[in-house]
N, C-alpha and C positions, 0 to 999 in steps of 0.2 A: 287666930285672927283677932287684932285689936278690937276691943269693944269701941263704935262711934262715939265720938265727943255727941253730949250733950249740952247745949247750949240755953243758956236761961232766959225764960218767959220772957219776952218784948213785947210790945202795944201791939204788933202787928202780928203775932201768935197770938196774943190773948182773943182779938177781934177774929181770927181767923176759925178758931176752939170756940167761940162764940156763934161764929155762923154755920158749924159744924162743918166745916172745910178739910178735910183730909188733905195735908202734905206731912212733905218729906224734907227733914233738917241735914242742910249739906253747906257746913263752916270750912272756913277757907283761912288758909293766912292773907289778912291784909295787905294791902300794898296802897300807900297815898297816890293818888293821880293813875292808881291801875285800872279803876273800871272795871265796867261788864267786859270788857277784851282779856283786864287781869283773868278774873274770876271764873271765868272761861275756859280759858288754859292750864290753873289750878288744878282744877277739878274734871278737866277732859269732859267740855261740855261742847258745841256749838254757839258759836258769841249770835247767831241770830235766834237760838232759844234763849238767849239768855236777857232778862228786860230791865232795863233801865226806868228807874222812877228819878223826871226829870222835873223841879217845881219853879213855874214861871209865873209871869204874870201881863194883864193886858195893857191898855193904854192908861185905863184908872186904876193902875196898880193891882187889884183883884186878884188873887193868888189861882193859877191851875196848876194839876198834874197832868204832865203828860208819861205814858208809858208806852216805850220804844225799844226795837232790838239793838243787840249791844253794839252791833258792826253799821247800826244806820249812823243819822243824823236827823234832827229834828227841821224840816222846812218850815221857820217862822211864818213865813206871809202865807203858805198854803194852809198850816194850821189856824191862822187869822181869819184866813178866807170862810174857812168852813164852819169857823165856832162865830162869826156876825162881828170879830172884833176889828178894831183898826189895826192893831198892831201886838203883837204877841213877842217877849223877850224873856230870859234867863233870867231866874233872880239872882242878885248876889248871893255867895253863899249865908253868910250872915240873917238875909232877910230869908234866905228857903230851911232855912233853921227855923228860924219862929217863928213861920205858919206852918212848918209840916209836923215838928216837934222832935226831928230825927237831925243828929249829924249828916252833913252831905257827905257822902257815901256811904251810908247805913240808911238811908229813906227807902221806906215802903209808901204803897199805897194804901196799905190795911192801916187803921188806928191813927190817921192824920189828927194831929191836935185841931188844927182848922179843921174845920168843913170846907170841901173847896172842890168843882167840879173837876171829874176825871176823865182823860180822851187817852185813847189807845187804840195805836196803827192796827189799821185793821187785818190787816195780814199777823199779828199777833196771835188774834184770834185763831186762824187757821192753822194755829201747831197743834202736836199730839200732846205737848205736854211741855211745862215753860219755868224757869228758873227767876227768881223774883226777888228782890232785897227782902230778909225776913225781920227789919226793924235794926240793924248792928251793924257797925262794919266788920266785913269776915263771914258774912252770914248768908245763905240764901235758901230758900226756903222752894221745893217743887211743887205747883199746882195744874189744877186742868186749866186750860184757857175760858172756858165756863163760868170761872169765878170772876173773871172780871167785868163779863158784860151782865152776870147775874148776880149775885149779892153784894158787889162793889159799885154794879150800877154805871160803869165806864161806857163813855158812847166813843163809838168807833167812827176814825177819820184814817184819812187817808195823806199824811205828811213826811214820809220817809224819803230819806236822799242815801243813797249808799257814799257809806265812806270812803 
């Protein structure tokens, strides 16, 4: 049996080994514009275990993350509703590059260059077990859903639209 590729230290492993986080490194071939639906299929996963770190922002700019299963869609105004803001939008890729510190499609939520608050669909929570960007594109990393409301500090919302 091939030995697993090993894939090297990322800000979102380092932070992860920091908080004593136990996962599991599961690298993928890339694909531009593939997504958590790519990487899914890859790797013979469930694209609704699989989560999407999505970095937006509100009406005064303010960068969030939000993380979402890979077959939702993020409902802006319900997300708005619930985090006090007026209005909640996508950043361009460009600007979700330099507050998150990660290529878009290699963003984790672990080791954000910004500090910036994090919201995760709350039925996320309620998997066994969840598949996460680990900081690369090509890369994802398995944890318990645990880590996000506990050492990550993620408050749970409830904004998913199926695709």
């Amino acid at each position: 049996m091939p030995k697993p590729r090993h894939v090297s230290e990322t800000p979102a492993t380092a932070w992860l080994k920091a908080n004593g986080v136990a996962y599991t490194e599961h690298p993928y071939e890339y694909l531009e514009h593939g997504g958590a639906q790519h990487s899914a299929q890859v790797l013979g996963l469930d694209p609704f275990a699989v989560v999407k770190t999505l970095i937006m922002q509100d009406e005064a700019a303010k960068p969030l993350a939000v993380l979402m299963h890979g077959n939702r869609t993020v409902s802006t105004k319900n997300l708005a509703r619930q985090i006090g803001a007026k209005s909640v939008e996508p950043c361009k890729p460009e600007v979700a590059n330099r507050h998150s510190g990660y290529l878009v499609g290699g963003t984790s939520p672990f080791g954000l260059k910004r500090a910036m608050p994090v919201f995760v669909e709350a039925t996320v929570l309620e998997l066994p077990r969840l598949w996460i960007n680990g900081g690369r594109r090509g890369f994802l990393v398995g944890i318990e859903p645990a880590v996000l409301s506990g050492p990550l500090g993620a408050q749970a919302v409830r904004c998913a639209l199926a695709e």
